[in-house]
Each structure stands twice: as structure tokens, then as C-alpha cells.
C-alpha positions in Angstrom: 4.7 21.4 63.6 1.7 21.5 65.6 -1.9 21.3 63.4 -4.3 20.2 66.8 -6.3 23.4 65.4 -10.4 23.3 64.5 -12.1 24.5 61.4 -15.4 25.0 60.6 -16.9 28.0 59.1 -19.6 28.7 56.0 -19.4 31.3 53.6 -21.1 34.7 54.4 -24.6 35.2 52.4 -22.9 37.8 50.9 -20.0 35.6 49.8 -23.3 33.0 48.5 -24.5 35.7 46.4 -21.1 37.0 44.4 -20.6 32.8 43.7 -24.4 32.5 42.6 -23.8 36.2 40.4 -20.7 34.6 38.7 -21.6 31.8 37.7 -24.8 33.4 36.1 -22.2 35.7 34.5 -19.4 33.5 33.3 -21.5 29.8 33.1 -19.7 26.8 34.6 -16.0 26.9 34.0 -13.4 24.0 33.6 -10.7 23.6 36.2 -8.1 25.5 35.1 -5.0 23.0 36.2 -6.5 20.4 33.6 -6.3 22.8 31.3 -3.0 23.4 29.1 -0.8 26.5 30.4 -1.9 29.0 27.8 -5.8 27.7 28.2 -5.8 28.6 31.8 -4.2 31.4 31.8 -6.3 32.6 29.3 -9.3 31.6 31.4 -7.8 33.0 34.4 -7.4 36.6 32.5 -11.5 36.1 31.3 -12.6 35.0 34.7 -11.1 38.1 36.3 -11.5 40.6 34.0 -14.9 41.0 36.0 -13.1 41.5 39.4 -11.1 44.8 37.5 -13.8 46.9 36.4 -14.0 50.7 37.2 -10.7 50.2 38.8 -10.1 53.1 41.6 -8.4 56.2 39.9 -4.5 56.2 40.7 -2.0 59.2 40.7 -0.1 57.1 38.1 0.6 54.0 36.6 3.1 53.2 34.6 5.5 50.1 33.8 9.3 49.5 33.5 11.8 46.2 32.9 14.3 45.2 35.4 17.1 43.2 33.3 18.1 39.6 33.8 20.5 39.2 36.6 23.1 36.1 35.7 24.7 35.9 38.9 21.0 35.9 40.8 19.2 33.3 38.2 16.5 35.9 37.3 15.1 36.9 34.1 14.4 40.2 32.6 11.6 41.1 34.2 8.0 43.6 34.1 7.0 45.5 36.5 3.5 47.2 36.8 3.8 50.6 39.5 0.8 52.1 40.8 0.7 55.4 43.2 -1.9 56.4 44.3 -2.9 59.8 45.2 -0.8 62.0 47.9 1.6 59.1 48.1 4.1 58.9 50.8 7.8 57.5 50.4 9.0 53.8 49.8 6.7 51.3 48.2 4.8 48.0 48.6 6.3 45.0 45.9 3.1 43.1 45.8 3.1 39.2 44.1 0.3 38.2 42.8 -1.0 34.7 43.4 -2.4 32.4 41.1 -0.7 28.7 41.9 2.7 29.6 40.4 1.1 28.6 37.5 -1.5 31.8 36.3 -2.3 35.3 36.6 -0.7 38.7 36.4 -0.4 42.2 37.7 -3.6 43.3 35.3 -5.5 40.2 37.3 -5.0 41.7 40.7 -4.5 45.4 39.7 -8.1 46.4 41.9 -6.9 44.3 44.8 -3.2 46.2 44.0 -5.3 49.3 43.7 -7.3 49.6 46.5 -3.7 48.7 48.6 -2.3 51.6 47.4 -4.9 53.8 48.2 -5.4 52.0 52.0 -1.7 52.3 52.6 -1.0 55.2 51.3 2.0 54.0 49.1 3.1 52.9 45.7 2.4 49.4 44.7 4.8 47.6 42.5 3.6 44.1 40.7 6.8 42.1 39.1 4.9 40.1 36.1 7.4 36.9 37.4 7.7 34.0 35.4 5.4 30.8 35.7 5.4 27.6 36.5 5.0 24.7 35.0 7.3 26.1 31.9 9.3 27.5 34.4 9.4 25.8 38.1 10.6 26.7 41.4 13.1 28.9 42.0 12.9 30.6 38.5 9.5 32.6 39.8 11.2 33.5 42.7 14.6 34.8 41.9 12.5 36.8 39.5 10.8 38.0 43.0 13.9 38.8 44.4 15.5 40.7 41.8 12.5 43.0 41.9 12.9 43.2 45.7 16.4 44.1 45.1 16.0 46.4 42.3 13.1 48.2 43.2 14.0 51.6 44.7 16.4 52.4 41.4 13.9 50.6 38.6 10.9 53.4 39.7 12.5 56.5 40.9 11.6 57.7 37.4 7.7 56.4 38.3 7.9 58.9 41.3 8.3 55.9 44.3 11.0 57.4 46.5 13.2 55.2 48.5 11.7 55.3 52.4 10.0 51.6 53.8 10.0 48.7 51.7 6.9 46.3 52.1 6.8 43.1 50.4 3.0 41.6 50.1 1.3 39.1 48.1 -1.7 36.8 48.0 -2.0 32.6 48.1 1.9 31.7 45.7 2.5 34.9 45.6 2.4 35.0 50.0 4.7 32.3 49.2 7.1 33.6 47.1 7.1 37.2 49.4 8.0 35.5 52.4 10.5 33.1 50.8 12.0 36.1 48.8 12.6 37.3 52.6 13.9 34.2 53.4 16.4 33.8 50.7 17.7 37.4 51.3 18.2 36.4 54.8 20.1 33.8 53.8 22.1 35.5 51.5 23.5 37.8 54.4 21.0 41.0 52.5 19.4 43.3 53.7 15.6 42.9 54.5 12.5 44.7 54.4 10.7 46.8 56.7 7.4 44.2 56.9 5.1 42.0 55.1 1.8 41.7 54.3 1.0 37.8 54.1 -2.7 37.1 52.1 -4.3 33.4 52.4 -0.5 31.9 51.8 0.3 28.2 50.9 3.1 27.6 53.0 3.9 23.8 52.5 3.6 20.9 50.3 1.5 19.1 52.9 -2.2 18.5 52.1 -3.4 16.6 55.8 -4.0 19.6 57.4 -7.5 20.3 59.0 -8.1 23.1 56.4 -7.3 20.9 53.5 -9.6 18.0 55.0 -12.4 20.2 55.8 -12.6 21.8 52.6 -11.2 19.7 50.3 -13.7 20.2 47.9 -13.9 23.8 48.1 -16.1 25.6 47.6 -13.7 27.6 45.2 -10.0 26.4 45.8 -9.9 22.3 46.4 -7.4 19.9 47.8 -7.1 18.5 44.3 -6.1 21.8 42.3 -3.7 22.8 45.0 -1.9 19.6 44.1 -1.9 19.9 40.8 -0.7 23.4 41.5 2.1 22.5 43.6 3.2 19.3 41.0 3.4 22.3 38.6 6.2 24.9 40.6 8.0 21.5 41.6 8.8 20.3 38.6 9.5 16.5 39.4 11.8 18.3 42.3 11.8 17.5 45.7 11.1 21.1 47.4 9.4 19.1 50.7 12.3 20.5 52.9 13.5 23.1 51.3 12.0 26.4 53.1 12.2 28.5 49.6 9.7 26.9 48.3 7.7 25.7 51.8 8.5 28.2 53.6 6.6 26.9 56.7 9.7 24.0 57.0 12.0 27.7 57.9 14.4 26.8 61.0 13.2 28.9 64.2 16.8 30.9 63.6 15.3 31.8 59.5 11.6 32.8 60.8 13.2 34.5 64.2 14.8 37.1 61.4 12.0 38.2 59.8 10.4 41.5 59.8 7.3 41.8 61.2 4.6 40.1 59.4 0.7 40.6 59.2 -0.5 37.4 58.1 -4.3 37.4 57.2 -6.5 34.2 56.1 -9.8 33.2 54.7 -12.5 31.4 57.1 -13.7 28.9 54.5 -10.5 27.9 52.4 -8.0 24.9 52.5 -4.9 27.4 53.0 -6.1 28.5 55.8 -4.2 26.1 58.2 -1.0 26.8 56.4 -1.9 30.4 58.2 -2.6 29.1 61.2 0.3 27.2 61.7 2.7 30.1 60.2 1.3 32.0 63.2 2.0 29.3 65.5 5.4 29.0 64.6 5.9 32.7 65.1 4.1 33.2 68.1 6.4 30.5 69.7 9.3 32.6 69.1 8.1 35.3 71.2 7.2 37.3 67.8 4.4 39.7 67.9 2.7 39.1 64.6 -0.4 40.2 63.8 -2.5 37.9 62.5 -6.2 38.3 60.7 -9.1 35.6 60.0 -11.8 37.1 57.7 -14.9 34.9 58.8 -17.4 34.3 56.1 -15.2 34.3 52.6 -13.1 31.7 50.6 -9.6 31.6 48.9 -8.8 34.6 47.0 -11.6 37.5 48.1 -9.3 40.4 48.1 -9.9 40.1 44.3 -14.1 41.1 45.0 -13.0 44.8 46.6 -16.4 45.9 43.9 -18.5 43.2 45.5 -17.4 42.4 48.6 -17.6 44.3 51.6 -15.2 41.7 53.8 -12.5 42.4 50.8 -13.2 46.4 51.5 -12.4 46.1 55.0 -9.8 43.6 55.2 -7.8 45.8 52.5 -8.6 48.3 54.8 -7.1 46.3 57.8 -4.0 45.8 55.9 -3.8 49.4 54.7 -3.6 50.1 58.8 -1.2 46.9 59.1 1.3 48.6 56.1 1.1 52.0 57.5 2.4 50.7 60.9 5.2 48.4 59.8 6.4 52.1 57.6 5.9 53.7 60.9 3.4 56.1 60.0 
């Protein structure tokens, strides 16, 4: 696994100015991984509230439960639909990030929003369970049941079976891709595409990115670990490619439907990106990949603020439309 990459990069003036307006708007926060579970989340759901204001109009939203699955390991789960207008057939399951550990579809429902409306098709947000009361795999055999499930949980919703997209953001790039990996596995079928956002791909924390930026600004080398002691759970995941997914065999990452993996300039994931594409690319695969100069870890959640988030929804809007084959 090759890291010989080089990062640099500073954030954008326009990325300086949303930091400088939310801090003057929210005051200096505490880390949220020294935080208890409850605390952080709640602090999450505060500190985004801002980034889900005059949230763009949608054709409909509505929710429904997907029930546990026994044989699968998965819980009865939520999940949060969103079509936008003139909506075209089959649907984008969307994970939010968060480290495993915080968030939920109302935190990302703009960024979910303004998908919808780029792609042109219904995006579906399973409210997954959380790490650390419930570690690795529990959030992601919630992930798969949705992925399963989907098509017959929202036909009452108005999504109509047609291409399946599976997307999410930092964990939740994670657990999309390793939801695609464990259906792989598991001999079932896969989806069309997926949308790959900013993704932490391994428990490894010596890559250029992570050294660069270790101390942010935004996401640090130190909260990552703290976020990925949290989805372990005391268990040794190192090697297991559903929950690093970037340790997949060439045979496991060969299978995969085409992927559109897009990174932020200034951020300690973004290596995990970079080598993802690596591995791809040295299978012959055609991925697209996308590095949004000028932003940090988790700007897809500024679409009101930031016209790099605009765009690159935009860019994956394009990138969803292609892998439905529109």
C-alpha cells in the first residue's frame, strides 16, 4: 500500500471566513470525543443546526422503519426519504458521517438535500446505530439492511425501484463502501455506483495527510483516534476490510461498481482517498476521483455558505446521474 504521495494545501479565504463566522456564532466548543456520548451528540446536533437552515424545498419527505433482521445482525431501523422535485426512478441510500460515534439524517439533511436536487433522485438516510454503545459491525449491518430493504421500505414514499446508489460522507463513506463489500462477499447483488465523500478508509494514522494536518484545522489526528477506539470496541478491526475497507483484497475492490471518490484539500482523510484511488487505478478501474482544493473535513455540510460545497455537490450530482445512466 503505496502512501509516497505529497500534501500541502491552505484553506480557501472563503473557507477562513465560514471558520472565523462560526466561531463568532457558536464561541469555542469542546472536543466532542472527550465528551460523554449523549454530550456530543447533543453538541453535534447544536453545532449543525446552523449548517440546516432554509433547507431547499423537497417534493416530499417523509420517514419509515425497516424491522430488525435476526439472521443479518441489524436493528430496527429509521429511515429519513427525501425526493426532490421531478424525481426520476431508483434512489441514492446516503450515510451520514460523524465518526461512527455522532450525527444523524436531520444533521446532514441540506447536504442530503441539495444531492437530491443535483442528482435528480430520492435520497434515503438510515438513522444507523452508533458507536461507542454500539461498535463495529452493529452500524453497518444496520447499513446493509437498509441497502437491502430499500426499494420495498419506500415505494409508499414514491422512490420507484430503477438505479441504486449508495453515498456517504467521512464513517459514513466507510460504512457505504464496506456495505458494498460485505454484500459482495455474501454472494448479493450490488449497486449500480457510489458516491465516496472525504472517507476514512483505515485504522492507520502515518499517513502524509494525517502528519500534515494532524492538528486540523477542523478534524485532527487525535479525534480520529479517539473516533476509531470508539467503532472498535477493544476489537481488533486492523485487517478486517469491513471496517478498513482500504485492507480489501484486489479480487473484493476489482468487484465493485464504479465509484466517484471525492476528497478535501486541507484534511487528514484525505490520504485515505488518495490511496483508495491508487488501489483502484491499479486494477485497471476507471474511477473518478475529485480533490476540492481550498476546504477541510466535512464541507458538503456549508452548501448555504460555501460555494466549493455548491459545486462539488453539483460535481457529484453529474457523477450519480452517470453511474444511473442518465
Amino acid at each position: 500500500m503505496s502512501a509516497a504521495h505529497t500534501v500541502s494545501g491552505a484553506l480557501s479565504a472563503e473557507s477562513v471566513a465560514l471558520m472565523a463566522r462560526t466561531l463568532a456564532e457558536l464561541g469555542p466548543l469542546p472536543d466532542p470525543t472527550t465528551l460523554t456520548p449523549e454530550q456530543g451528540r447533543a453538541q453535534s446536533a447544536f453545532a449543525s443546526a446552523r449548517c440546516n437552515l432554509n433547507l431547499p424545498p423537497m417534493h416530499s419527505v417523509s420517514e419509515v422503519w425497516i424491522d430488525a433482521d435476526l439472521d443479518l445482525g441489524s436493528d430496527r431501523c429509521r429511515l429519513k426519504i427525501l425526493v426532490p422535485k421531478g424525481a426520476g426512478h431508483g434512489a441514492i441510500l446516503f450515510i451520514h458521517g460523524g465518526g461512527f460515534a455522532f450525527c444523524s439524517p436531520e444533521t446532514h439533511e441540506r447536504c442530503a438535500r441539495t444531492l437530491a436536487i443535483e442528482s435528480g433522485m430520492p435520497v434515503v438516510l438510515p438513522d444507523y446505530r452508533l458507536a461507542p454503545e454500539c461498535p463495529f459491525p452493529a452500524g453497518l449491518k444496520d447499513v446493509v439492511s437498509a441497502l437491502r430493504h430499500v426499494f420495498s421500505a419506500t415505494s409508499a414514499s414514491g422512490v420507484t425501484r430503477g438505479p441504486l446508489l449508495v453515498a456517504g460522507d467521512s464513517a459514513g463513506a466507510n460504512l457505504a463502501l464496506a456495505a458494498m463489500l460485505h454484500e459482495e462477499a455474501a454472494g448479493r447483488p450490488l449497486p449500480d455506483g457510489g458516491l465516496l465523500f472525504y472517507g476514512n478508509y483505515a485504522r492507520s494514522f502515518e499517513t502524509p495527510s494525517y502528519v500534515h494536518f494532524s492538528e486540523g484545522p477542523g478534524l485532527t489526528r487525535g479525534k480520529m483516534q479517539r473516533y476509531w477506539d470508539f467503532y472498535a470496541g477493544g476489537q481488533n478491526i486492523e485487517g478486517d476490510p469491513l471496517a478498513c475497507p482500504l485492507v480489501a483484497t484486489e479480487e473484493q475492490l476489482a468487484a465493485m461498481p464504479p465509484l466517484y471518490l471525492m476528497a478535501a484539500e486541507v484534511d487528514p482523510l484525505l490520504s485515505d482517498t488518495l490511496l483508495l484511488s491508487e488501489r483502484l487505478k491499479a486494477l485497471g478501474r476507471s474511477d473518478e476521483l475529485s480533490i476540492t482544493p481550498g476546504v477541510m473535513h466535512g464541507f458538503l455540510q456549508n452548501t448555504s455558505e460555501l460555494s466549493a460545497a455548491r459545486e462539488a455537490l453539483a460535481a457529484a450530482g453529474n457523477a450519480a446521474r452517470r453511474q444511473a445512466g442518465r
